[in-house]
C-alpha positions in Angstrom: -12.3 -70.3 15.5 -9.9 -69.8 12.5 -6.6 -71.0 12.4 -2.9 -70.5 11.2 -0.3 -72.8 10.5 3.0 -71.2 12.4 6.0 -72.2 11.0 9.6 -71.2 12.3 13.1 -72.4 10.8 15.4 -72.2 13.1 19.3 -73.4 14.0 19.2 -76.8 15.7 20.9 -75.8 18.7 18.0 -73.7 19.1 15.0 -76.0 19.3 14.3 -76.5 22.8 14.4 -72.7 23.7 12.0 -72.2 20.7 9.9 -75.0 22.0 9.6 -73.0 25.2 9.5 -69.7 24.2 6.3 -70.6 21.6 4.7 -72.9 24.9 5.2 -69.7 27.5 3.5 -67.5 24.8 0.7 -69.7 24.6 1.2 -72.9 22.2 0.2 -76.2 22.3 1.9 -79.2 20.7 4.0 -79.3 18.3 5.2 -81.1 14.8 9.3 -80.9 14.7 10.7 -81.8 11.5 14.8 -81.7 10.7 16.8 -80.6 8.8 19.2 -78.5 6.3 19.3 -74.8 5.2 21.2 -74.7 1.8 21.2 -70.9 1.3 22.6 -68.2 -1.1 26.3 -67.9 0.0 28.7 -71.4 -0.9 29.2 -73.7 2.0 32.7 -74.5 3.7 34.1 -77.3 2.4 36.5 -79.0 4.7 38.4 -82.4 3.8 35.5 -82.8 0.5 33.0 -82.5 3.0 30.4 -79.8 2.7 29.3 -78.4 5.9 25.8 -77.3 5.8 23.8 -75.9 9.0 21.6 -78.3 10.3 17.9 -77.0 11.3 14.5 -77.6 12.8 11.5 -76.4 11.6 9.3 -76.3 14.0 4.8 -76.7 12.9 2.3 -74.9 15.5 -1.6 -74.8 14.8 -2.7 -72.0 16.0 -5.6 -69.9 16.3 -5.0 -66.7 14.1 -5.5 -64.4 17.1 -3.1 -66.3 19.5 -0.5 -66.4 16.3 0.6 -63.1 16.3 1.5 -63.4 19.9 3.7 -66.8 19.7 5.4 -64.8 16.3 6.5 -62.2 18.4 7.9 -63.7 21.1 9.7 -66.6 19.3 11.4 -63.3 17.2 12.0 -61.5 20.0 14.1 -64.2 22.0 15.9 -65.9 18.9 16.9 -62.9 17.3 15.3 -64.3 13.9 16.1 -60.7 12.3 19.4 -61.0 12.2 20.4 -62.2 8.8 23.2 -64.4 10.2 21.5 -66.8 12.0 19.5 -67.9 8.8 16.1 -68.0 11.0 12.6 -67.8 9.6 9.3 -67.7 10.8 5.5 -67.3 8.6 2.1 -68.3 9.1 -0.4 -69.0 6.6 -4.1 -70.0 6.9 -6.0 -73.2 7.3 -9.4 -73.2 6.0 -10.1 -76.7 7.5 -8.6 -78.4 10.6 -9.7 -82.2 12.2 -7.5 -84.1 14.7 -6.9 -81.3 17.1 -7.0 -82.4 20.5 -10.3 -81.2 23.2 -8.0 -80.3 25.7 -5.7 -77.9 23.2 -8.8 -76.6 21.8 -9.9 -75.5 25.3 -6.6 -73.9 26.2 -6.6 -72.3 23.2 -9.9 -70.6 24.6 -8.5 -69.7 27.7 -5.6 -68.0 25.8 -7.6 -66.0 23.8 -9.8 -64.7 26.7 -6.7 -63.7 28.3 -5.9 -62.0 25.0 -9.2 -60.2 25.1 
């Protein structure tokens, strides 16, 4: 089975509806890291303070043909193509994988028969 690292970077606010979404389309655990997206335009500045969106990137393993269909519906339900949001998602691929868990391994099996 090959893998994929699925990444999204998304608001903060958004992280258990991701966390959801990316579960009801078939993903297993997951590795949730915070915090901030510094991006092109310059941040408010209110009292000295910069305010700077807070956001949670969000690390699925994946196999490559269950990916696609996590991608999808994480996109479809947080809008990630709208530009103001400041959402990302990408994969990229693993060549070797240890530590993932029996059980994941065989729902990922299931998954992909249902795929099929």
């Amino acid at each position: 089975m090959k893998f994929v690292a699925l990444t999204a970077i998304i608001p903060q606010d958004s992280e258990e509806e991701a966390i959801e979404i990316a579960k009801g389309a078939g993903a297993g655990a997951v590795t949730i890291l915070h915090g901030r997206n510094i991006g092109l335009k310059e941040k408010k500045i209110f009292f000295g303070v910069t305010l700077e969106e807070s956001v949670t990137v969000l690390l699925f393993i994946l196999p490559r043909k269950l990916s696609m269909r996590v991608m999808k519906a994480l996109r479809d339900a947080l809008d990630i193509e709208n530009d103001e949001n400041g959402s990302m998602i990408f994969t990229f691929s693993l060549d070797h994988v240890a530590g993932l868990n029996k059980e994941e391994l065989h729902k990922f099996e299931n998954e992909i028969k249902t795929i099929l």
